[in-house]
C-alpha positions as a LaTeX table, in Angstrom:
\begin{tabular}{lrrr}
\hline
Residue & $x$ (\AA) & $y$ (\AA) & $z$ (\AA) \\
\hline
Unk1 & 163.59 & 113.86 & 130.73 \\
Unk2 & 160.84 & 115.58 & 129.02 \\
Unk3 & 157.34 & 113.67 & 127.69 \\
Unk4 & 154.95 & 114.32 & 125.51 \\
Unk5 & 151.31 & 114.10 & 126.87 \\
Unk6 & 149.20 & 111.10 & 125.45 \\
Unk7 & 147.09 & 112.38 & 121.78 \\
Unk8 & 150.10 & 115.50 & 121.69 \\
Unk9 & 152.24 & 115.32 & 118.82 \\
Unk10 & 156.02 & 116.20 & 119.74 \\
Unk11 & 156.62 & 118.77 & 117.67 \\
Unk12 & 160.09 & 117.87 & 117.62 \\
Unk13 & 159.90 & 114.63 & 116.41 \\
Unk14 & 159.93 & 113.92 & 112.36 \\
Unk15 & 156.51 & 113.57 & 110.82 \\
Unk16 & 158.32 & 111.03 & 108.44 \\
Unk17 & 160.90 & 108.55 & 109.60 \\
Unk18 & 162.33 & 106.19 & 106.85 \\
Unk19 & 165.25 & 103.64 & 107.98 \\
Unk20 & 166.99 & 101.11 & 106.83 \\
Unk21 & 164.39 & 101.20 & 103.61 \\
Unk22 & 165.54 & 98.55 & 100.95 \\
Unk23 & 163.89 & 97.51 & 97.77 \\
Unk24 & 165.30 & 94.96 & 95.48 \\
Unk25 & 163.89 & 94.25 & 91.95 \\
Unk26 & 165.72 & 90.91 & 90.37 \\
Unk27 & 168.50 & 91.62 & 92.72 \\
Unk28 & 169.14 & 95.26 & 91.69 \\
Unk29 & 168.67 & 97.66 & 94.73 \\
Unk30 & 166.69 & 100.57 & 93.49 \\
Unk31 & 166.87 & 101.67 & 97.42 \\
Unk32 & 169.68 & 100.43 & 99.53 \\
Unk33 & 169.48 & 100.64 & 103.33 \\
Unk34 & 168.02 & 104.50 & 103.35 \\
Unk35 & 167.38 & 106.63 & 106.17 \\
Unk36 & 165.46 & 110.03 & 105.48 \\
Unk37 & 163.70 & 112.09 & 107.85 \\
Unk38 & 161.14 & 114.89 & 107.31 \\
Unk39 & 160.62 & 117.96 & 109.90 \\
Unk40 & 156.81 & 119.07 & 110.60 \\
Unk41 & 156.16 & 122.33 & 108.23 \\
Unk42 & 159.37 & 120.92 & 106.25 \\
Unk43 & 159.86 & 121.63 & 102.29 \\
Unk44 & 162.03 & 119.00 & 101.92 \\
Unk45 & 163.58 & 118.41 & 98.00 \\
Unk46 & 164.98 & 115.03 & 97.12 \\
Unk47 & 167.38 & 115.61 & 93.74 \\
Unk48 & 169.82 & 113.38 & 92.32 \\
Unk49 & 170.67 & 111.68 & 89.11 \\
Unk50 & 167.91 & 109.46 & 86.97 \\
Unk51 & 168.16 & 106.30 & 88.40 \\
Unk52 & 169.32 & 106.98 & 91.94 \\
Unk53 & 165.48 & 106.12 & 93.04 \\
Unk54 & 163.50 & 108.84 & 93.74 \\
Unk55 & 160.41 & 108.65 & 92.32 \\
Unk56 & 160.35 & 105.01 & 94.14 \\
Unk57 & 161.11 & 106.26 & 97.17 \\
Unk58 & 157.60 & 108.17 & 97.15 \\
Unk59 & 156.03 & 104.56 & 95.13 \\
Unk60 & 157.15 & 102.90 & 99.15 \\
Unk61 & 156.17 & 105.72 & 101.09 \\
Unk62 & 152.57 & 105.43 & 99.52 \\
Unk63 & 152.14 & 101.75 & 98.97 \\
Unk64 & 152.44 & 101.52 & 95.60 \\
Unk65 & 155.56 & 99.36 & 95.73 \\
Unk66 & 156.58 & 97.32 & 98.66 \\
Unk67 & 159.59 & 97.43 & 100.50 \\
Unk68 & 161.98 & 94.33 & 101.01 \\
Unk69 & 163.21 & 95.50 & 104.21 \\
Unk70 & 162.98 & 98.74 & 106.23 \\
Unk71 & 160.89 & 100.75 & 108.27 \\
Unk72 & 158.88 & 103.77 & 107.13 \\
Unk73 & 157.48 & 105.43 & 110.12 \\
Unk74 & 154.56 & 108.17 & 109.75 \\
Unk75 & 153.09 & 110.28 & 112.83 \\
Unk76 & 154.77 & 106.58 & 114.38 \\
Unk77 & 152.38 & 104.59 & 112.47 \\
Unk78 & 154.06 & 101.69 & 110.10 \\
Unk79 & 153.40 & 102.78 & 106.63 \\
Unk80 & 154.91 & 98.59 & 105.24 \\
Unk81 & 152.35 & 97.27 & 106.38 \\
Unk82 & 149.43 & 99.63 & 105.26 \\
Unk83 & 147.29 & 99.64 & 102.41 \\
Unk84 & 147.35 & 102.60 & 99.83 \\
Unk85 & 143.95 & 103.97 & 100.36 \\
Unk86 & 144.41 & 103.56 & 104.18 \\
Unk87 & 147.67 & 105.34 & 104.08 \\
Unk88 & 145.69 & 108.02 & 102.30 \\
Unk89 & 143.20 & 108.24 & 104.77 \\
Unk90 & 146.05 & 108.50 & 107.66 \\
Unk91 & 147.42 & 112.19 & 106.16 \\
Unk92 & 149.98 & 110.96 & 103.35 \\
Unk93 & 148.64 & 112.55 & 99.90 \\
Unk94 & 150.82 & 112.35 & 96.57 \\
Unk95 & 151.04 & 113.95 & 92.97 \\
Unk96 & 152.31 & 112.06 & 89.96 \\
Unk97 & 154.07 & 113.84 & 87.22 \\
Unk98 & 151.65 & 114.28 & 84.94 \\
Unk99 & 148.33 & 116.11 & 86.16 \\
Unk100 & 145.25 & 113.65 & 87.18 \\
Unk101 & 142.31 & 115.67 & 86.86 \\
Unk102 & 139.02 & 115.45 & 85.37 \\
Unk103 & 139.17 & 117.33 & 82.34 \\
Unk104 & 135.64 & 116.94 & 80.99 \\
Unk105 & 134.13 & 118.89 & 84.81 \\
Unk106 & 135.19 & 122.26 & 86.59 \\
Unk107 & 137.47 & 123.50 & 88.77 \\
Unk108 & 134.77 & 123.72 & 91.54 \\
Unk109 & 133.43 & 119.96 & 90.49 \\
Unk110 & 137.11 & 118.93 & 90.74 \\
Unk111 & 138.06 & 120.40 & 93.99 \\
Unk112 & 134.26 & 119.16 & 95.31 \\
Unk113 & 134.87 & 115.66 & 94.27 \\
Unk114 & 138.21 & 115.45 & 96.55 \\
Unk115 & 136.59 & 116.71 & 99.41 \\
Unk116 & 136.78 & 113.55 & 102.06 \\
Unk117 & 133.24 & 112.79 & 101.97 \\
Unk118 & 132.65 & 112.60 & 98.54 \\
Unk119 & 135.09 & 110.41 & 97.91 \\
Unk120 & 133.86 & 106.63 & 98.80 \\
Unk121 & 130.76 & 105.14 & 96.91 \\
Unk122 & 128.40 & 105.55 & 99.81 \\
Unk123 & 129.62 & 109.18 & 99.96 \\
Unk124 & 129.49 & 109.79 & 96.57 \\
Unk125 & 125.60 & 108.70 & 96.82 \\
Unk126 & 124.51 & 111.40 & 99.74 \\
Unk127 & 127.15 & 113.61 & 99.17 \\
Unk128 & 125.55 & 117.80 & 99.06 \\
Unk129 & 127.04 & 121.16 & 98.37 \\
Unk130 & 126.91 & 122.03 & 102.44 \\
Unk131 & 128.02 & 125.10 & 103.48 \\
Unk132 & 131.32 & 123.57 & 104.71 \\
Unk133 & 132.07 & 122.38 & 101.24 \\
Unk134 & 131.67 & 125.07 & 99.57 \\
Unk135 & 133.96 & 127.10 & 101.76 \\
Unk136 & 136.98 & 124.96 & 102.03 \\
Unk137 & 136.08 & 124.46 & 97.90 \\
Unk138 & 137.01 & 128.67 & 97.48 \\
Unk139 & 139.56 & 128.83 & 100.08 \\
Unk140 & 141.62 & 125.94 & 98.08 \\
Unk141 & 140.51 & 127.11 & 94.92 \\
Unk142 & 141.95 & 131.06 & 96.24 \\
Unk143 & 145.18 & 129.62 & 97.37 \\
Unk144 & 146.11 & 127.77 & 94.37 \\
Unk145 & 145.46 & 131.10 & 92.55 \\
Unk146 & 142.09 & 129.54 & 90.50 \\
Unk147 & 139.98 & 131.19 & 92.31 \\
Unk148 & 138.82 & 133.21 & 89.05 \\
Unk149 & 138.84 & 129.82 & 87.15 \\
Unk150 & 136.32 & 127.72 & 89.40 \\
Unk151 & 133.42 & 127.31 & 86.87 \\
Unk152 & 135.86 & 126.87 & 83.90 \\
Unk153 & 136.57 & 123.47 & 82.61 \\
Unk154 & 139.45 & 121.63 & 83.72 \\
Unk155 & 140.83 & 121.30 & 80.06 \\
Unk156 & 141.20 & 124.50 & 79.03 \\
Unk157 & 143.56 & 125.27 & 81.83 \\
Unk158 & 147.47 & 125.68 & 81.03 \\
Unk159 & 149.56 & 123.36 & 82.10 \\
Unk160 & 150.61 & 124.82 & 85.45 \\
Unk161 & 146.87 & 125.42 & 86.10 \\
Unk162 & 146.26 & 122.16 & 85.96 \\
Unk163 & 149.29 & 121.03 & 88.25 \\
Unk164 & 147.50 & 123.63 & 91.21 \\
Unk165 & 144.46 & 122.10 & 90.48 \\
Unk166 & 145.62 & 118.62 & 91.36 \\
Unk167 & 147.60 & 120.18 & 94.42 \\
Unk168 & 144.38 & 121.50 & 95.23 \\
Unk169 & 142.61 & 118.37 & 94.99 \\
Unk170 & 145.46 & 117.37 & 97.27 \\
Unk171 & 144.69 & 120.03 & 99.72 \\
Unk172 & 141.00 & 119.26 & 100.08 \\
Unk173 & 141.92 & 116.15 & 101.83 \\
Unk174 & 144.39 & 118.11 & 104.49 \\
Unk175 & 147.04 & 116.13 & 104.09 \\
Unk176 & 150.03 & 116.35 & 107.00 \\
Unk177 & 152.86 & 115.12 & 104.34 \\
Unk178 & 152.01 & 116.36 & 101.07 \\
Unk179 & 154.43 & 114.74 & 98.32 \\
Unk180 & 155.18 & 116.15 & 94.73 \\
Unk181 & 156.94 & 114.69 & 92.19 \\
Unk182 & 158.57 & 117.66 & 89.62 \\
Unk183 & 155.80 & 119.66 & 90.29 \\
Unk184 & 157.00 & 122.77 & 88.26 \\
Unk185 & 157.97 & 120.30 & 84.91 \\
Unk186 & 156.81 & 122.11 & 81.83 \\
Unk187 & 155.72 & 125.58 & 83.60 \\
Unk188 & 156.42 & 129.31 & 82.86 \\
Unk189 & 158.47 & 131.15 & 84.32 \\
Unk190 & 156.04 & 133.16 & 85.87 \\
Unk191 & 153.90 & 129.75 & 87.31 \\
Unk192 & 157.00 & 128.44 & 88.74 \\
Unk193 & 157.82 & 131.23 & 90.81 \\
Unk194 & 153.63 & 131.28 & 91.87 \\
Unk195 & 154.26 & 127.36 & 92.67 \\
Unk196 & 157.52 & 128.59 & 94.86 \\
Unk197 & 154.71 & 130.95 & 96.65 \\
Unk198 & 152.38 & 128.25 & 97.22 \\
Unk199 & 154.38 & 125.74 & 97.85 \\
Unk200 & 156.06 & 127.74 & 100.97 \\
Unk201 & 152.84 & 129.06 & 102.20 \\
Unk202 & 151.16 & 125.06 & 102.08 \\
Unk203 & 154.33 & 123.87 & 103.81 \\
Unk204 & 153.05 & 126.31 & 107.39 \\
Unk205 & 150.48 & 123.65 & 108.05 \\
Unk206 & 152.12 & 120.46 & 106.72 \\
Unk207 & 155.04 & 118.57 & 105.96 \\
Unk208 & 155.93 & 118.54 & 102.06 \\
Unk209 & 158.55 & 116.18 & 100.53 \\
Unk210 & 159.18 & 117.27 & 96.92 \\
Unk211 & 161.37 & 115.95 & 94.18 \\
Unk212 & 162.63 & 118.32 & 91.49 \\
Unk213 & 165.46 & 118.47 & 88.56 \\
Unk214 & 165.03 & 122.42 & 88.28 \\
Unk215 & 167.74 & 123.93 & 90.89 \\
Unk216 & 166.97 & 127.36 & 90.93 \\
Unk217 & 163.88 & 126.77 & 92.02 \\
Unk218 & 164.85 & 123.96 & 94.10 \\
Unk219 & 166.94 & 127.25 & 95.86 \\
Unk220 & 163.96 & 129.26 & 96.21 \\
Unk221 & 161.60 & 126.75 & 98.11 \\
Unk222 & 164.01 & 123.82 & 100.37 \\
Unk223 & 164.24 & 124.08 & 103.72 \\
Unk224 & 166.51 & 120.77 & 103.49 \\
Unk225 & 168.01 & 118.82 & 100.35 \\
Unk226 & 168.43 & 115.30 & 99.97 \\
Unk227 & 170.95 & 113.62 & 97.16 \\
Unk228 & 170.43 & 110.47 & 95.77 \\
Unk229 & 172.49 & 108.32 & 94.38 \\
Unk230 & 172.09 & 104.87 & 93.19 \\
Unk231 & 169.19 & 104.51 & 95.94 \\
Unk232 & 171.56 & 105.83 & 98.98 \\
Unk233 & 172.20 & 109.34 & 100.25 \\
Unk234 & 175.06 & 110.88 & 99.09 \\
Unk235 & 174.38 & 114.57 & 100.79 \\
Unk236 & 172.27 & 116.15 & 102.73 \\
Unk237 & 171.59 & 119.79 & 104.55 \\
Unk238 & 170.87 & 123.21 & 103.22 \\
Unk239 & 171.35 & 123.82 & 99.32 \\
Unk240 & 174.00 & 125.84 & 99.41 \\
Unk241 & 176.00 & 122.67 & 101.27 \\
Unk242 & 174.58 & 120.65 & 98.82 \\
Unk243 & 175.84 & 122.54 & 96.08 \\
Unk244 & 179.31 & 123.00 & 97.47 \\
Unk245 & 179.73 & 119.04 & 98.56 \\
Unk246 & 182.60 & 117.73 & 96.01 \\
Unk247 & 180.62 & 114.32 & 95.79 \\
Unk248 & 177.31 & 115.78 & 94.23 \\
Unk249 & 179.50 & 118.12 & 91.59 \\
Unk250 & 180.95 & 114.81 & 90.21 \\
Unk251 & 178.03 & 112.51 & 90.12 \\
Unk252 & 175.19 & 114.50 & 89.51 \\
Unk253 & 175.40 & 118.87 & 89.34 \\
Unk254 & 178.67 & 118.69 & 87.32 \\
Unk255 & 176.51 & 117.16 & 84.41 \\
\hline
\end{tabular}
């Protein structure tokens, strides 16, 4: 039997472990008794129906809203019984659906702000533009194609723009599991295809666990789909055995 050495993660083990996760509001399960498991360098797409509890699957996995039962394991640290800002702090970073940036300062003062030291009070106070800042400020700024934008007010960016930016934000923390909720809602056709891009060169250094409506695009990025329905899984495995599976045709992609 094969062990992993003490402080060694095993690559082979999931990065995210959720099971038996259950969450009842006024007796209506929005998640009933769900198990979901993320790889290391994963994309991993949740889709399914409105209702079947996606978006509060991510609201458990970051604290937001806690569970009534269930376990929801991360690097094997219990994520039920951590605070949000700690979970944060142990590699979990999430995007909402609509962009929060800071529209009245720059790209660069963005991206700088969400750099780890900046970001308590004390931090805030002493932080300076070191050397090390301002590097991992143009690589993230490069690889969510603003690289050109970085003195430009956040508000004048287009829509997708400002979705990279907030990944970006994101990324200046180094996240492990990086989560995204319909991160290509309202873009272009050409910025969704740039988001595919990004999105599968991100995933080669972290775990990301994305929820999306738009299938073709859903195609172009998943290493593994989940389907929800009515808080349980209905299907899971590649998209193409997603699309195929009977059950998901009649509840949710025959719609």
């Amino acid at each position: 039997m094969s062990t992993t050495p003490i402080g060694v993660t095993n690559p082979h083990r999931p990065v995210l472990a959720i099971e038996g996760l259950t969450v009842s509001f006024d007796g209506f399960k929005a998640v009933d008794n769900l198990n979901l498991y993320v790889g290391r360098n994963e994309v991993h797409v949740v889709i399914g129906p409105n209702g079947a509890g996606k978006t509060t699957v991510l609201d458990l996995i970051c604290g937001k809203t806690p569970s009534t039962s269930g376990s929801i394991r991360f690097n094997d640290r219990e994520l039920t019984k951590m605070r949000e800002f700690d979970i944060v702090r142990a590699g979990v970073g999430r995007k909402f659906q609509t962009p929060s940036i800071y529209e009245n300062l720059s790209v660069y003062e963005n991206l700088e702000m969400s750099f780890p030291r900046g970001r308590s009070v004390f931090g805030a106070l002493v932080f300076n533009r070191s050397p090390d800042v301002i590097a991992r400020v143009k690589e993230v700024a490069a690889e969510i194609f603003l690289d050109e934008q970085l003195h430009q007010q956040a508000d004048l960016l287009s829509h997708g723009q400002k979705q990279w930016l907030e990944i970006g934000m994101l990324l200046m923390q180094e996240p492990e599991l990086l989560m995204l909720d319909e991160p290509v809602a309202g873009m272009s056709v050409s910025e969704r295809t740039k988001t595919a891009e990004l999105l599968g060169r991100i995933s080669q250094g972290r775990s990301v666990l994305v929820i999306e409506h738009d299938m073709e695009f859903v195609k172009s990025i998943a290493h593994k789909v989940t389907v929800l329905h009515q808080g349980k899984v209905l299907a899971e495995g590649s998209m193409e055995s997603v699309q195929a599976n009977p059950k998901v045709i009649e509840v949710y992609l025959g719609h």
